[in-house]
Each structure stands twice: as C-alpha cells, then as structure tokens.
C-alpha positions as CSV (number, residue, x, y, z in Angstrom):
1,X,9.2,6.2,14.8
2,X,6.9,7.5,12.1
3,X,4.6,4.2,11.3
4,X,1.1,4.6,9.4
5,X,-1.6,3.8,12.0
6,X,-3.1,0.4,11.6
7,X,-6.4,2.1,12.4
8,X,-6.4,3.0,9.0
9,X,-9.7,1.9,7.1
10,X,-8.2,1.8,3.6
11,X,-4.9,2.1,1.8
12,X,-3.9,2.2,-2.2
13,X,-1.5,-0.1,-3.3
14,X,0.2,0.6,-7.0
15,X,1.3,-2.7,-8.0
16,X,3.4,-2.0,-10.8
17,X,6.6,-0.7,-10.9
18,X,7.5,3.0,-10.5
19,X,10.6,5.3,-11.2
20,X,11.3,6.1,-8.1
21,X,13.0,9.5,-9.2
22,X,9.7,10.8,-9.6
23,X,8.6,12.8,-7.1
24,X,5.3,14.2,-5.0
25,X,4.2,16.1,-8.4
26,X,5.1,12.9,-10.8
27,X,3.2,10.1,-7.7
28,X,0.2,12.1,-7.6
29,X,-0.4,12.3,-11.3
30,X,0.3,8.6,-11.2
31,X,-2.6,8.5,-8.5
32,X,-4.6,10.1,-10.6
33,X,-4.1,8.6,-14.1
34,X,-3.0,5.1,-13.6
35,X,-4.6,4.0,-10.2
36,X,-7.9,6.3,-10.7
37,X,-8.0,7.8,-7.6
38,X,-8.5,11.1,-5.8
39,X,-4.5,12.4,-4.6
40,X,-6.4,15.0,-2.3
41,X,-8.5,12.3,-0.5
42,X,-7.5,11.5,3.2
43,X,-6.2,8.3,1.9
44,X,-2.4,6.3,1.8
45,X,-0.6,5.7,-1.4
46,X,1.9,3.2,-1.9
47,X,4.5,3.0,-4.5
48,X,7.6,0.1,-5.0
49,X,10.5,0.3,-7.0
50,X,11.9,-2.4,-9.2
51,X,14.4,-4.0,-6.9
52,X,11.5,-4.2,-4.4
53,X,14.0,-2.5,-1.8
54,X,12.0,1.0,-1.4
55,X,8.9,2.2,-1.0
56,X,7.0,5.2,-1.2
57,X,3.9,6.6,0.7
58,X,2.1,9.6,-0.4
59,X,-0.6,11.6,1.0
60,X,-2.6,14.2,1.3
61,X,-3.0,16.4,4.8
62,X,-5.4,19.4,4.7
63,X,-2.7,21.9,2.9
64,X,-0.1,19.8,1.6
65,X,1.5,16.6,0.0
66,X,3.2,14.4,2.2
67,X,6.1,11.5,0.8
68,X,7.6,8.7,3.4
69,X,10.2,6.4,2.2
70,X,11.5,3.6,3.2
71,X,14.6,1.8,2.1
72,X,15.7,-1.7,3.2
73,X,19.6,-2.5,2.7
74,X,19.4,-6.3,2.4
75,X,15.7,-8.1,1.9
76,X,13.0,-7.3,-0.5
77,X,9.2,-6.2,0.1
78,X,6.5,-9.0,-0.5
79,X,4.8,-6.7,-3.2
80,X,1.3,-8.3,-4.2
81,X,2.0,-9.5,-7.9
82,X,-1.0,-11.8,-8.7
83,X,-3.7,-9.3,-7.4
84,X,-5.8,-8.3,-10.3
85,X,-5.9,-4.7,-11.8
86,X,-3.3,-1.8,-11.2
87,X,-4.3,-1.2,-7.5
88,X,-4.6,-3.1,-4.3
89,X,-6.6,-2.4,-1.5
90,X,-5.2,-3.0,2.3
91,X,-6.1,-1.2,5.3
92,X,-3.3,0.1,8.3
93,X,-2.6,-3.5,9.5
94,X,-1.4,-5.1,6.4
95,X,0.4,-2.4,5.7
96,X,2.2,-1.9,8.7
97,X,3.0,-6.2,7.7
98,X,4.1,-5.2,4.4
99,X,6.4,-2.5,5.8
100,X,7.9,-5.7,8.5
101,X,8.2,-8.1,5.5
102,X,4.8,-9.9,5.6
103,X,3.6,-11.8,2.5
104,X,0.4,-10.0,2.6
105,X,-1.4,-11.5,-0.2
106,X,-1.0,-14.7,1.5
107,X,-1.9,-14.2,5.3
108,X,-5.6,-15.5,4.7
109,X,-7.4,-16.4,8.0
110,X,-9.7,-19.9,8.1
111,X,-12.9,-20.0,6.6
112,X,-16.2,-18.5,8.2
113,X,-18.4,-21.0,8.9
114,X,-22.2,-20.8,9.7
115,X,-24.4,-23.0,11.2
116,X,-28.0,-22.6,11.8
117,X,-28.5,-25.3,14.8
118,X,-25.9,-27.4,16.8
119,X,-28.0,-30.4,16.6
C-alpha cells in the first residue's frame, strides 16, 4: 500500500476546486500561481475535485514530478471549506485521516491549560 508517511512535518492543501483533467504540468502551475508555493520543494500537494470523490497528491522527488490518486466509489472526502485563504496546512497524520474519511477541520484536541502552582 502506497500511504504518505504521517512523519510528514507539513502538507499543502488547495481548498478550492480543481479540474481534475489537468495534469502534473497544469497542478504545479496551480502550486505555483494560486497556492504560492514552491512545486520543487520536498513538500505534499493536495488537490480535490468537485464531487469530493478524488483526490490528487503531487510532489516533487529529486528528478521528477510525482501524482497519486485516489478515488472513492461511494463516500465523499471531508475537504476543509471554512479554513481561511486558498491553502490549508496539515502535516502526515491529518492527512493520512483525510484520506480514511476524517473531518479534519474538526478533530480539535482539549484546551492546554497552565497552572503555575497546585495550591
């Protein structure tokens, strides 16, 4: 099974919709222009569709583009659609949970407390 490692410190999310008949040459410009990042970086790009059934994952490795896809053939990714601004930042885990069907805009873990003394 070929799986992005959740080690990964950082990934971009697009979170607007993308014509999925374009390919590595039409993501990376996308990359570029729209989410205003580096294409040749050592970093995760993730595009959805408009049905919300495929995604996209492009990258970068030392002499070459790489493009995963995945297609589901009855649910719907949980794409982030209240984030602000065009990109999303999530690292390995998340998206590893995004790719199982995890909300991940809404997995929020309790609030850090900090106390000075216990008296």
């Amino acid at each position: 099974m070929m799986r992005p490692s959740d080690a990964l410190p950082c990934v971009y999310l697009c979170r607007g919709i993308v014509d999925f008949r374009k390919g590595i040459n039409g993501l990376a410009v996308l990359v570029e222009t729209v989410l205003q990042q580096d294409p040749f970086s050592a970093q995760l790009f993730i595009f959805c569709n408009r049905n919300r059934d495929k995604v996209k994952i492009l990258y970068w490795e030392r002499n070459g583009f790489c493009l995963w896809q995945k297609r589901l053939e009855k649910a719907r990714f949980k794409w982030p659609r209240k984030a602000e601004g065009e990109v999303v930042t999530l690292t390995g885990q998340q998206l590893n949970w995004l790719l199982d069907g995890l909300d991940v805009m809404r997995m929020e873990p309790h609030e850090t407390l900090h106390y000075s003394s216990v008296l």
